[in-house]
Structure formats: structure tokens, C-alpha cells
C-alpha angles and dihedrals in degrees: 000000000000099000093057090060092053102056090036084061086053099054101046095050084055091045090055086043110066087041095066085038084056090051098041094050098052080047091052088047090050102056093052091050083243094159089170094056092044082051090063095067094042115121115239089278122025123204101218123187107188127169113273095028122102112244123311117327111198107226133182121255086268099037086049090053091050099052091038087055096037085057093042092059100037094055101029112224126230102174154325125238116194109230100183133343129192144145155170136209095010095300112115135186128181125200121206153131119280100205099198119162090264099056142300110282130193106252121187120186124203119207121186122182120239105184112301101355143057123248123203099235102167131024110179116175114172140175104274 
């Protein structure tokens, strides 16, 4: 029996572990304007909210990569400051400020877990 918890311990500290890594890593991607990197951790379908464009549009994991890049170079981003992080039951979100050269922008980032990764599920980043 001992045993059992034990492993059971393990594998929930590995579990919570490559949450936070998931997370991490589309924050990391962010900050560098690395849309292909942050793309890499998109669902199947994103919901993606950007400035100019009216309300979420669902895309598909491509279409998603496209209109993320084509933001990050037309607006040129210089970093990402996390502004609050939480998260139950697996699922995680991050707020934060996206400082590009055309201005700082609210940026929230939405994580569900699918099986034993994370999957990027909303992206809204919106005029502040």
C-alpha cells in the first residue's frame, strides 16, 4: 500500500509539472513574438480574439498559426509580462501584457488538459 501512494505522489508531481512546463513554454513563446513555437501547443481548433477583428473566431490549428504570425510581425513584439496565472482541474489560463511596438495589449491564454498534455484552447488579445 505504500507503495501505491507513492507512486501516486510521483505521478502527480509530474503531472503538475508539465502543466506549469505547457504554460511556461506558450508564455516564453509569447515574449519573443515566436508565433510558430506558441502554435505547437494550439488544440485542434483555437479560439483567437485579436484587435481589429470583430469577437472570437474559432480556427483551425494552421489558420490559428497564420493570423497569430501575421500579428506578431505587424506589430512587432517586444515582450510579455504575466500579470496573474491560475488554474483547476488541470485547465490553466494566464493573464498578462503583450508590450509590442504598437502598443501593450491584454492577453489571456487558455490551457485544457487532453490526457497527458496541455492544449492551447483560447488566445484573446485585445486593445487595453
Amino acid at each position: 500500500m505504500k507503495k501505491f501512494f507513492t507512486f501516486l505522489a510521483i505521478t502527480a508531481f509530474f503531472s503538475s509539472f508539465a502543466q506549469v512546463q505547457g504554460i511556461n513554454e506558450v508564455v516564453a513563446a509569447l515574449k519573443s513574438g515566436n508565433a510558430t513555437q506558441v502554435a505547437k501547443h494550439f488544440d485542434n481548433t483555437v479560439d483567437l480574439s485579436l484587435p481589429g477583428k470583430s469577437g472570437s473566431v474559432s480556427y483551425s490549428k494552421s489558420q490559428a498559426e497564420l493570423v497569430l504570425k501575421d500579428f506578431c510581425v505587424i506589430n512587432g513584439v517586444k515582450g510579455f509580462e504575466v500579470k496573474h496565472a491560475g488554474g483547476n482541474s488541470g485547465d490553466q489560463f494566464t493573464i498578462g501584457t503583450l508590450v509590442t511596438r504598437n502598443g501593450s495589449f491584454r492577453t489571456t491564454i487558455f490551457m485544457k488538459q487532453r490526457g497527458d498534455v496541455q492544449v492551447l484552447q483560447a488566445l484573446n488579445i485585445e486593445n487595453r
